[in-house]
C-alpha positions in Angstrom: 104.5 87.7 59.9 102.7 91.2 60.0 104.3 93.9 58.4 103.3 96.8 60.9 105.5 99.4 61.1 104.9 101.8 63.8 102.5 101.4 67.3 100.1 99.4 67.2 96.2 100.7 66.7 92.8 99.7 67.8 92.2 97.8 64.0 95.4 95.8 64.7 94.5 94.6 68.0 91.0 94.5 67.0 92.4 91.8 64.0 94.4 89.9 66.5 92.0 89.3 69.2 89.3 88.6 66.7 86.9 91.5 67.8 85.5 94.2 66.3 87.2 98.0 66.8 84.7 99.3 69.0 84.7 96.3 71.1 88.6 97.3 71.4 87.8 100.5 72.1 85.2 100.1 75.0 87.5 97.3 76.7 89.4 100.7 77.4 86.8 103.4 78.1 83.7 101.1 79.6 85.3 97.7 80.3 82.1 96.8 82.5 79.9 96.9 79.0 81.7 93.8 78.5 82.0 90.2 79.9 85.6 89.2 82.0 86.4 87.1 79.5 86.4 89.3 76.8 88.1 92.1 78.3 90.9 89.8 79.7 91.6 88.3 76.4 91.8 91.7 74.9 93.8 92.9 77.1 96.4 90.1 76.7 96.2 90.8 72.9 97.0 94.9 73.7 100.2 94.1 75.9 101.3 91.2 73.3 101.2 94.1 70.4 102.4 96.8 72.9 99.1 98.8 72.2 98.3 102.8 74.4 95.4 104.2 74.3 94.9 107.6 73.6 93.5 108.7 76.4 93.7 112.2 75.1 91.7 111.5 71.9 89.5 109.9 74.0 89.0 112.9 76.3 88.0 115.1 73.0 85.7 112.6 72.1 84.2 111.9 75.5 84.6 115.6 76.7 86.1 114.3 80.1 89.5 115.1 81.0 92.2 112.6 80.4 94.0 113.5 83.8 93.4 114.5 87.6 95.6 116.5 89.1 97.8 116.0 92.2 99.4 118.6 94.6 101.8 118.0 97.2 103.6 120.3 99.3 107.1 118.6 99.3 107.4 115.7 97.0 110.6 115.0 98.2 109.2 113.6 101.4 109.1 110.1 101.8 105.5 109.7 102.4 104.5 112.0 99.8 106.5 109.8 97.4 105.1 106.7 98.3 101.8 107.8 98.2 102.4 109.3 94.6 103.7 106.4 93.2 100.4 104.3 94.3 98.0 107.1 93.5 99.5 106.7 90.0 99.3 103.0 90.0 95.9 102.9 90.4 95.3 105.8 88.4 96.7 104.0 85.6 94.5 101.1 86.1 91.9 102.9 85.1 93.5 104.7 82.0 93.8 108.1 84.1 96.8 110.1 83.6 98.4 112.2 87.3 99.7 115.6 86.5 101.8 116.1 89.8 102.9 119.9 91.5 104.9 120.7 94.2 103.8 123.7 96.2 107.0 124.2 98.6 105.0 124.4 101.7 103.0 128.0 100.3 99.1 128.2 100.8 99.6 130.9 97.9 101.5 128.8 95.2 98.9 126.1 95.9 96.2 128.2 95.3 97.8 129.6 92.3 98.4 125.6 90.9 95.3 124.2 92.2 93.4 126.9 90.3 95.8 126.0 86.7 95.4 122.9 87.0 91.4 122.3 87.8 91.2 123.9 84.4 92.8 120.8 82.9 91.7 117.7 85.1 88.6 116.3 85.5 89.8 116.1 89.5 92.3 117.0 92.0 93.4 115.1 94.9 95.5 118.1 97.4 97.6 116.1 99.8 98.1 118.2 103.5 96.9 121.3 101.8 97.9 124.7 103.6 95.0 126.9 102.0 92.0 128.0 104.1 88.8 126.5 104.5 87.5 129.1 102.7 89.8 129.1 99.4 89.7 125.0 98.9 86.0 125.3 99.0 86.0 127.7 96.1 88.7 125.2 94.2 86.0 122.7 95.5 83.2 124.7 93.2 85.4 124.5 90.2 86.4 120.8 90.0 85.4 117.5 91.9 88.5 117.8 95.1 90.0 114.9 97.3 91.8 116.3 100.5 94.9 114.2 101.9 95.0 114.4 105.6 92.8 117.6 106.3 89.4 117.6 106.7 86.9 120.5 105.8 83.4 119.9 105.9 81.8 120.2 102.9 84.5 118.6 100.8 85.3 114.6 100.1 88.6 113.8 102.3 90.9 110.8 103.3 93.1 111.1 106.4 95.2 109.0 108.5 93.5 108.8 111.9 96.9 108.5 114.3 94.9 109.2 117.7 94.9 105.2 118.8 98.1 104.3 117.7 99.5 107.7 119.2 97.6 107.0 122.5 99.1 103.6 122.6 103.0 104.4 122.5 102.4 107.2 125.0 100.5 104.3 126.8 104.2 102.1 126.9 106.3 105.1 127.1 104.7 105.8 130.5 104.8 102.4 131.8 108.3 102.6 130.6 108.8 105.1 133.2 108.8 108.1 130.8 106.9 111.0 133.3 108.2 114.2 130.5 107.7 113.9 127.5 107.8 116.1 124.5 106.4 116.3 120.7 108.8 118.0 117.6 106.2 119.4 115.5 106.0 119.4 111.5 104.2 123.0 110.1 102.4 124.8 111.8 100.4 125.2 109.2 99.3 121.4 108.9 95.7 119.7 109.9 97.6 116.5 111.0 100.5 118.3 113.0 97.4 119.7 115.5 95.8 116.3 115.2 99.3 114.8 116.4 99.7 117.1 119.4 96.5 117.4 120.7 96.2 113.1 120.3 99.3 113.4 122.5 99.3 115.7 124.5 95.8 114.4 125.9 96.8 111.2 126.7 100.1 112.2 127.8 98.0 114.6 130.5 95.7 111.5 131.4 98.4 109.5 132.8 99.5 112.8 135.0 103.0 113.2 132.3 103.7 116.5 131.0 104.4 117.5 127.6 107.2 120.2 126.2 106.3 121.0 122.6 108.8 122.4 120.7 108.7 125.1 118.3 107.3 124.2 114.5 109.6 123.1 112.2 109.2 122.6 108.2 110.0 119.0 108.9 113.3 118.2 107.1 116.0 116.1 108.5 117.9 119.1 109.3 115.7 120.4 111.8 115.2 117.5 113.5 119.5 118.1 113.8 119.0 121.4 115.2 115.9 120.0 117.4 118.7 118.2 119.9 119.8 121.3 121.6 116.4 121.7 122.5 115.0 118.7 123.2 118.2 118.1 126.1 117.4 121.6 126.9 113.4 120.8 127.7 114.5 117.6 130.1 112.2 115.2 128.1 113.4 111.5 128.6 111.1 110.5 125.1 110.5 112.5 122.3 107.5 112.0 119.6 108.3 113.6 116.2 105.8 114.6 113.8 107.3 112.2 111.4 110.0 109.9 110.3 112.3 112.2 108.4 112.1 115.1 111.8 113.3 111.8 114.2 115.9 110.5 112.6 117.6 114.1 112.0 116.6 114.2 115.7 118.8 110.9 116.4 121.9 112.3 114.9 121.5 115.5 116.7 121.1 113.8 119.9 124.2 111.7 119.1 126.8 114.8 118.2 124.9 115.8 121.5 127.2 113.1 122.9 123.3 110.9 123.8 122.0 107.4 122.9 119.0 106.5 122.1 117.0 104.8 123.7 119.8 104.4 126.7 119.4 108.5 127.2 116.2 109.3 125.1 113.7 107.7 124.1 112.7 108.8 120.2 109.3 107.8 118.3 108.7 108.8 114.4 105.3 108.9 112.5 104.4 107.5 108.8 106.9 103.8 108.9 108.4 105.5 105.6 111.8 105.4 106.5 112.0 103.7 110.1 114.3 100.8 109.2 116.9 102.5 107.5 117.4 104.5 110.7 119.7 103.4 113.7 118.8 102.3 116.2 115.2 101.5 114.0 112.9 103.4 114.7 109.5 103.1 116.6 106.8 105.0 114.7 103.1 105.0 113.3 102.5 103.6 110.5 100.5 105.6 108.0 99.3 103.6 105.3 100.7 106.1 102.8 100.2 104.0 100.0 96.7 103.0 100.6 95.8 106.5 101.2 97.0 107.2 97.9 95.0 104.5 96.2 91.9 105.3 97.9 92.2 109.0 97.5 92.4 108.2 93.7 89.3 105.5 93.6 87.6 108.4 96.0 88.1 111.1 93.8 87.0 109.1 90.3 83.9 107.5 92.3 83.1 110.8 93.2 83.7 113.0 90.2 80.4 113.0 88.5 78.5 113.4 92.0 80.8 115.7 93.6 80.2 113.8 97.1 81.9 114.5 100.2 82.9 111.3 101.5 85.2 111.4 104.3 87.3 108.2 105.2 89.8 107.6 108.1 92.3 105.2 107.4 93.7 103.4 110.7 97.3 104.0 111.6 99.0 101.4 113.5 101.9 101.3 116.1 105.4 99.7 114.8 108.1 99.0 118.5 111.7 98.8 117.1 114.5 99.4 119.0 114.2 103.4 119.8 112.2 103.4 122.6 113.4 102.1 126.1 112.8 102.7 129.9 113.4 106.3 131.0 117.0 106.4 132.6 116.6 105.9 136.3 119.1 108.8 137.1 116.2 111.0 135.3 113.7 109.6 137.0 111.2 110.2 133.5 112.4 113.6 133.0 115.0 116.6 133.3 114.3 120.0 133.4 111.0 122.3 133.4 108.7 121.9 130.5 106.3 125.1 129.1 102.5 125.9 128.2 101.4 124.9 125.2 98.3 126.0 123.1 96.6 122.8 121.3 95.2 124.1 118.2 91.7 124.1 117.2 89.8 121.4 114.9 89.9 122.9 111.2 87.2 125.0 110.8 87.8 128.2 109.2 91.5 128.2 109.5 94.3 126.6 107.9 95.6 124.5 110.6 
């Protein structure tokens, strides 16, 4: 029986698996050096003995980074927290540590953490950033950059493209009957909340349905509460909500509202992060928030020595649960007058 005291090192796993040290050693920093079957046998060896590396002595030896960074502007959101936890799945995979910031929704606290922390990771991955065009492009100069859900020429991005799936649940909620509708936006300062709007407020206008948007929100549960006086207010029989957290607040407003849903409105979420843990469940979009995370990790260490600017849509897909119904005939699709809105303009220069 050994008589190790302490964690295991690269000599004892190097004894174990019958291998030399630095064939240990580059199973964890170049594993394609070496054939399958020796890095899977060495690997079993590591777990048996409970070995880490030291990605950090490695990073002073290798002069690379041991970590990327990751910003998010809320991470208690559901799909930021989903997409975290596969981001650092994968990350770990490949021996990467995730140093993780909230920004509370401010372009200038991002800036500010975005600019501390490219001096410390060889990478950052900024999920629905709020800065300008301008200011992620100078991050962009200092460190390779991933962008989650905005797009900015110029700088390697993965989004969720929602315009299909959008298109195809205003699609049913007209042949439901459903002639106003209206969409219960997230920030205004978010790339996808303009994407979201203008997907459905186009298609909306194609089938001769109108559209009341409502005033931006920060996207909490609580607003979606507050929403219901509005929504009623507007006359819209079905309601699209920038995401999952904004429609089910929007549910329970509508029911102290003394309204069911779908028997009065008609209510549709966005990301399929929460959607069955609402009543009635909800219909939504599914975002793929996990496999944006992994692929905005694999994206960002593919890309960190070429600094390329790869931009990949991921395909959303509609989910029909029980939220959505015909319009009510007394309604006859809508109540009310809706109001002008502005669509906003493709990210360019601006933060939106």
């Amino acid at each position: 029986m050994s008589g190790r005291v302490g964690p295991a090192k690269l000599r004892d796993v190097a004894e174990a698996a019958g291998v030399s040290i630095s064939t240990v050693s580059r199973v964890f920093s170049s594993p394609e050096l070496l054939s399958d079957a020796t890095v899977t046998h060495v690997r079993s060896v590591a777990r048996r003995l409970r070995f880490t590396p030291n990605v950090v002595a490695r990073a002073l030896i290798t002069g690379v980074a041991a970590n990327i960074g990751l910003i998010v502007p809320d991470i208690t959101n559901p799909y930021m927290t989903r997409l975290l936890k596969a981001a650092q799945g994968r990350s770990r995979s490949s021996s990467v540590g995730v140093l993780v910031a909230d920004t509370d929704d401010d372009a200038a606290i991002e800036r500010q953490v975005a600019e501390e922390l490219a001096r410390q990771s060889r990478g950052l991955i900024l999920c629905a950033p709020r800065m300008s065009a301008e200011n992620l492009k100078s991050i962009a100069d200092m460190v390779p950059l991933v962008l989650v859900n905005r797009v900015v020429d110029g700088i390697a991005s993965i989004h969720t493209d929602s315009g299909h799936a959008l298109h195809e649940i205003v699609d049913e909620l007209v042949r439901l009957g459903h002639r106003r509708l209206a969409y219960l936006p997230g920030p205004s300062g978010s790339w996808a909340n303009g994407e979201r709007e203008r997907a459905i407020v186009e298609r909306a206008t194609s089938h001769g349905a109108e559209v009341v948007v409502l005033d931006a929100t920060s996207a909490t549960h609580e607003d979606g509460i507050r929403a219901a006086e509005a929504v009623v207010a507007g006359g819209a029989s079905g309601v699209l909500a920038f995401d999952d957290v904004l429609a089910s607040g929007l549910i329970e407003g509508l029911r102290r509202e003394g309204l069911s849903v779908p028997g009065d409105i008609s209510v549709v979420g966005h990301d399929d992060v929460l959607a069955e843990l609402v009543q009635p469940a909800l219909t939504t979009v599914r975002a793929q928030s996990a496999r944006v995370g992994r692929l905005a990790v694999d994206l960002l260490l593919d890309d960190a020595d070429d600094a390329g600017a790869h931009s990949v849509a991921v395909q959303a897909e509609a989910v029909y649960r029980s939220s959505v119904g015909e319009a009510p005939q007394s309604s006859n699709g809508s109540i009310g007058l809706s109001h002008a809105s502005s669509l906003l303009t493709p990210d360019t220069e601006s933060s939106t």
